[in-house]
C-alpha positions in Angstrom: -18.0 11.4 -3.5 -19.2 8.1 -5.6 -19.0 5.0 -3.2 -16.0 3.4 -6.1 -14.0 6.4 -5.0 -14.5 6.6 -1.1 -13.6 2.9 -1.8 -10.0 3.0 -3.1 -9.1 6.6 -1.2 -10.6 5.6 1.8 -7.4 3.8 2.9 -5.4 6.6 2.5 -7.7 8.4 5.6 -5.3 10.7 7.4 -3.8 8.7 10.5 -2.4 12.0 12.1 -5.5 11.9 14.6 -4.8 9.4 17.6 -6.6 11.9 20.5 -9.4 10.2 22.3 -12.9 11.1 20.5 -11.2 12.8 17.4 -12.1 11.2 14.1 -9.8 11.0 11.7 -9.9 13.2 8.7 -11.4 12.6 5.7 -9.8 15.1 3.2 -8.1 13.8 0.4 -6.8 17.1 0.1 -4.0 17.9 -2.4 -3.5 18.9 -6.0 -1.9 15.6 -6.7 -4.8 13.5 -6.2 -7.8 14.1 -8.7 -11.1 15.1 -8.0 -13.3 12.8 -9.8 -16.6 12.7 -8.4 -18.1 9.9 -11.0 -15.2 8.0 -12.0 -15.4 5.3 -14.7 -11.6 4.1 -15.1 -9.1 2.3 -12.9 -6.9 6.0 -13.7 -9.5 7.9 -12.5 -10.5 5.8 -9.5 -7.0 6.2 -8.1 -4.7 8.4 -6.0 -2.1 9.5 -8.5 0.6 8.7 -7.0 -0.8 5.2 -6.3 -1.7 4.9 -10.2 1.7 5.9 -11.2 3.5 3.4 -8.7 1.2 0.6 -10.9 3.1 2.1 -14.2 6.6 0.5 -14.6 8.8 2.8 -16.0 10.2 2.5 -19.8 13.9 2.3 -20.3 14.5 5.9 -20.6 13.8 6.4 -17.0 16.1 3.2 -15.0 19.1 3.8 -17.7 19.4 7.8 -17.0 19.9 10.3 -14.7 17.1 9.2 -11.9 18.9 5.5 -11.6 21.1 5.7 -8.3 23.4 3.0 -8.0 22.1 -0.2 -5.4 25.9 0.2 -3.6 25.4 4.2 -3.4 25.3 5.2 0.9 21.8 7.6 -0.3 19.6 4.8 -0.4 21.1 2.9 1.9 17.9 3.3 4.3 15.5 2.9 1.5 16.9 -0.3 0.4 16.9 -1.6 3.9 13.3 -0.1 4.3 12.1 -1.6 0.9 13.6 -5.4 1.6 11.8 -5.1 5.2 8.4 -4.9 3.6 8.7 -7.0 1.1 9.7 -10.0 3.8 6.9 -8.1 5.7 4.4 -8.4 3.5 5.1 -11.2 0.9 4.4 -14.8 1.5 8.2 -16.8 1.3 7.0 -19.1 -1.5 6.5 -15.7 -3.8 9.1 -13.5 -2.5 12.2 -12.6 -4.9 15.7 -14.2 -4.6 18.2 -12.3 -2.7 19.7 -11.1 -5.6 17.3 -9.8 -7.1 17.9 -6.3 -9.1 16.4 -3.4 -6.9 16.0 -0.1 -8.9 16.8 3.6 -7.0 14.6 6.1 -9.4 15.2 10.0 -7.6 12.3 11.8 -7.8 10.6 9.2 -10.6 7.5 11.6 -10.0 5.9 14.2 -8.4 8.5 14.9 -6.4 8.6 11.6 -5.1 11.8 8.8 -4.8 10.7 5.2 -5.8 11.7 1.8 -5.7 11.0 -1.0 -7.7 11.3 -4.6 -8.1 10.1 -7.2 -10.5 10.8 -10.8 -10.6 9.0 -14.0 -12.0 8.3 -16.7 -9.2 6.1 -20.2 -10.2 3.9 -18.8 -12.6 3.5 -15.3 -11.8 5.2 -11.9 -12.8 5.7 -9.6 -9.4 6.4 -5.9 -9.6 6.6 -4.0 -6.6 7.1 -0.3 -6.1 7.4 1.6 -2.7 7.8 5.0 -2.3 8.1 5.9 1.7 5.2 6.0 2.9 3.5 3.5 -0.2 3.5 0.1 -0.9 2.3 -1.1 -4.4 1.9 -5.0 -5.9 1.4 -5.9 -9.7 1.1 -9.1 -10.7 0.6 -10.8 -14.1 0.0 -14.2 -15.1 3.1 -15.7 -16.8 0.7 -17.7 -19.2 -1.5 -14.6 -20.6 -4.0 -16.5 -19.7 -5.4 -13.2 -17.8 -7.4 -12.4 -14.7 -11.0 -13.1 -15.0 -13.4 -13.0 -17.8 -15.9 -10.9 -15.6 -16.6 -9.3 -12.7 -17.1 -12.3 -10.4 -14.4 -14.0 -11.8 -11.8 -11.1 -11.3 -13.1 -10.9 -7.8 -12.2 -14.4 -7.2 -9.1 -14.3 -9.2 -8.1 -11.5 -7.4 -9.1 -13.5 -3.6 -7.0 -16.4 -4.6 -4.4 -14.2 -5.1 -4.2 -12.5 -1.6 -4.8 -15.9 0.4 -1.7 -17.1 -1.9 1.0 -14.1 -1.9 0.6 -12.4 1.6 2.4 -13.4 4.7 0.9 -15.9 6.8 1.6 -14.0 10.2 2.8 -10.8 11.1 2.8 -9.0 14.8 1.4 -5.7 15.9 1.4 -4.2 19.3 -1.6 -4.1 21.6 -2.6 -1.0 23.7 -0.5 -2.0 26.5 2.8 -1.8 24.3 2.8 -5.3 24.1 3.6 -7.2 20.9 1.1 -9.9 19.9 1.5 -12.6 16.6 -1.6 -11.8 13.8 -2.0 -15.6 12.8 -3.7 -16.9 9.8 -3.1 -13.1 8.5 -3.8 -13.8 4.7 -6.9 -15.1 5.5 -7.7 -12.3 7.5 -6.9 -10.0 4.5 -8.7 -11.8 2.5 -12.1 -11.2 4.9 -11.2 -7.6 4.8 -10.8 -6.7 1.7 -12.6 -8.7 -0.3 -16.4 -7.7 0.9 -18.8 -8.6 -2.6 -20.9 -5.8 -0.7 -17.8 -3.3 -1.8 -16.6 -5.0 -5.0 -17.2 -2.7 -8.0 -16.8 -2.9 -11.4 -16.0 0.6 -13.1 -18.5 1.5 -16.1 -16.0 2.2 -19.2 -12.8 -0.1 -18.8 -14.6 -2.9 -16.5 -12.1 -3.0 -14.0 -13.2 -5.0 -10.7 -11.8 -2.6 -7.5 -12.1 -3.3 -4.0 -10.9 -2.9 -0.4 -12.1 -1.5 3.3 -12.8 2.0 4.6 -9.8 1.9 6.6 -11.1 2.7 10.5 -14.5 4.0 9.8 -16.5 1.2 10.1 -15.1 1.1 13.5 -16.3 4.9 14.5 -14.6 7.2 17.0 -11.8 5.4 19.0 -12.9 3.8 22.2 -10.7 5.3 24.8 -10.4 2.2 26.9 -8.2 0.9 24.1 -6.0 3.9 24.0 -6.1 4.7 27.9 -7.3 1.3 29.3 -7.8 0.4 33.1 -4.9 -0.8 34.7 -7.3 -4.6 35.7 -8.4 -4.3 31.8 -7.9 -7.5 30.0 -6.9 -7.1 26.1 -9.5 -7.9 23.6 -9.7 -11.7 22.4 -8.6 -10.8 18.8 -6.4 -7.6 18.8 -7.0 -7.0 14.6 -10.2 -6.1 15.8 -9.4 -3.3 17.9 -8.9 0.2 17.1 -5.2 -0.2 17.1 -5.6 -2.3 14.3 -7.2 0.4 12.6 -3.6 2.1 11.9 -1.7 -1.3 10.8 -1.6 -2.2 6.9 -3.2 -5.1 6.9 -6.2 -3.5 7.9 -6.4 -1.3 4.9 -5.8 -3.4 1.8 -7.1 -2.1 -1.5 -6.7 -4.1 -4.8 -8.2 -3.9 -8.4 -8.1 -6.4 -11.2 -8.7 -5.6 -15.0 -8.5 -9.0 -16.5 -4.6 -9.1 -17.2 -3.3 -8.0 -13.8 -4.1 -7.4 -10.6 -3.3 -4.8 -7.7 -2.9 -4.5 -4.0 -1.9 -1.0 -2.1 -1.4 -0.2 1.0 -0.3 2.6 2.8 3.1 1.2 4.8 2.0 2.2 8.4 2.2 0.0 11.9 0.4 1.7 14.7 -0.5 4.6 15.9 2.6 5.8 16.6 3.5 5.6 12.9 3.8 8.6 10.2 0.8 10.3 9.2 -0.3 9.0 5.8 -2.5 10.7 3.5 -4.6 10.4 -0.2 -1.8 10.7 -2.5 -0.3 13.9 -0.7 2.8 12.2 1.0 4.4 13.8 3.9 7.7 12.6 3.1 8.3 12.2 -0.4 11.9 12.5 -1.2 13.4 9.1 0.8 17.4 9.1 -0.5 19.6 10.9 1.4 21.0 13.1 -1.1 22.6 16.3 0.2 20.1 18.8 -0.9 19.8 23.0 -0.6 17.0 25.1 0.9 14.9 24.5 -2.1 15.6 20.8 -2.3 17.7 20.5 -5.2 20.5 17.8 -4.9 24.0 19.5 -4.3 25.5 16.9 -7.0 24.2 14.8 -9.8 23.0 11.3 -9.4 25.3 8.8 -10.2 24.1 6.6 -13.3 
């Protein structure tokens, strides 16, 4: 697998092994994700389902039959879920107003139930999409003025852009159970994920991609973090733990092809959080629609 690939699936490395001197696996395995061992475009580069969440739908698919309605008790959760990582994620001085328009799409895709949510904030056009186990963030320059001429300058572009729309600080919890403040967390992103040593620029439509390999660069777990002495003092820095490892922040990938730019993520917060895997999501229908043995809703989505 070409190093642009391992690059933008890397972060989508299976988090379903937590035992003590297990690495994690590396599959990508599923029919939903494509196999491209040499890719030259953004399309190819990506998960599917990641690539899809970048395409907003056209109006055919918010005005019919997959729209549920904001008020409707079946997306209850995944409107709560949805608003709780944006305000997780997002910096306030980019985050929509409250009343912004939140779209419900059942099964948009693959089998999978999405939201979405655009808005215009200073001089930037936001769309984010979320399905439950994904988060994706578009964002457009109101000006056309684009993204960066070439590859350096979409790289910085694309920097500037993460130290400006990600949260300052966020928590996470340490290997003693105890939750810790993650200070100065854009900045930290930004370190991550934006390594010139991983930046590529893909052959045939010049897009700039980057990100972080997710917990490999950290090797096998070190059991003292998982099963520490009882006299053990935490590490200094806990993002630098393995813990960290299973946290979002941690495994930020973004792309930039000169008129907008990209972060995903999977949406995971410890080890104790849902598997996630390459574009083959565990759970992928999030409303709570009564549905049979086969997964077919009992009634039709309201419009």
């Amino acid at each position: 697998m070409n190093h642009a690939r391992r690059l933008l699936t890397g972060i989508w490395i299976g988090l379903a092994a937590i035992s003590v001197g297990m690495d994690p696996p590396i599959t990508i395995g599923s029919d939903s994700t494509p196999m491209v061992e040499d890719p030259t475009t953004i399309g190819a580069a990506l998960p599917t389902i990641v690539e899809k969440l970048f395409q907003w739908p056209d109006a055919s698919i918010p005005n019919g039959e997959k729209r549920l309605d904001a008020g409707d008790p079946v997306v209850a959760s995944a409107r709560s879920n949805s608003t709780q990582w944006i305000e997780k994620v997002l910096d306030s001085s980019v985050r929509p107003s409250t009343d912004t328009e939140m779209l419900f799409l059942d099964n948009e895709f693959d089998g999978c139930d999405v939201t979405r949510t655009e808005w215009d904030r200073d001089d930037l056009h936001f769309e984010v999409s979320q399905t439950l186990q994904t988060f994706a963030l578009k964002i457009a320059p109101l000006d056309d003025g684009g993204t960066g001429d070439d590859a350096e300058g979409r790289f910085e572009f694309a920097r500037d852009l993460c130290l400006k729309v990600f949260s300052r600080e966020t928590e996470m919890r340490q290997w003693d159970a105890t939750c810790v403040p993650v200070r100065d967390l854009e900045k930290k992103i930004a370190g991550w994920s934006f390594d010139r040593g991983k930046m590529r620029e893909l052959p045939e439509d010049k897009v700039v991609t980057g990100g972080t390999f997710s917990m490999m660069p950290a090797g096998k777990p070190d059991a003292k973090h998982l099963h520490p002495d009882q006299n053990e003092e935490p590490p200094v820095d806990p993002t630098e733990t393995f813990e960290a490892y299973y946290y979002w922040f941690r495994n930020v990938g973004w792309w930039n092809d000169g008129r907008y730019v990209g972060f995903f993520f999977p949406k995971s917060e410890g080890i104790g959080a849902r598997p996630v895997f390459v574009g083959a999501e565990i759970g992928r229908r999030w409303f709570d629609i009564p549905r049979d043995r086969m997964g077919h809703p009992f009634r039709t989505p309201s419009q």
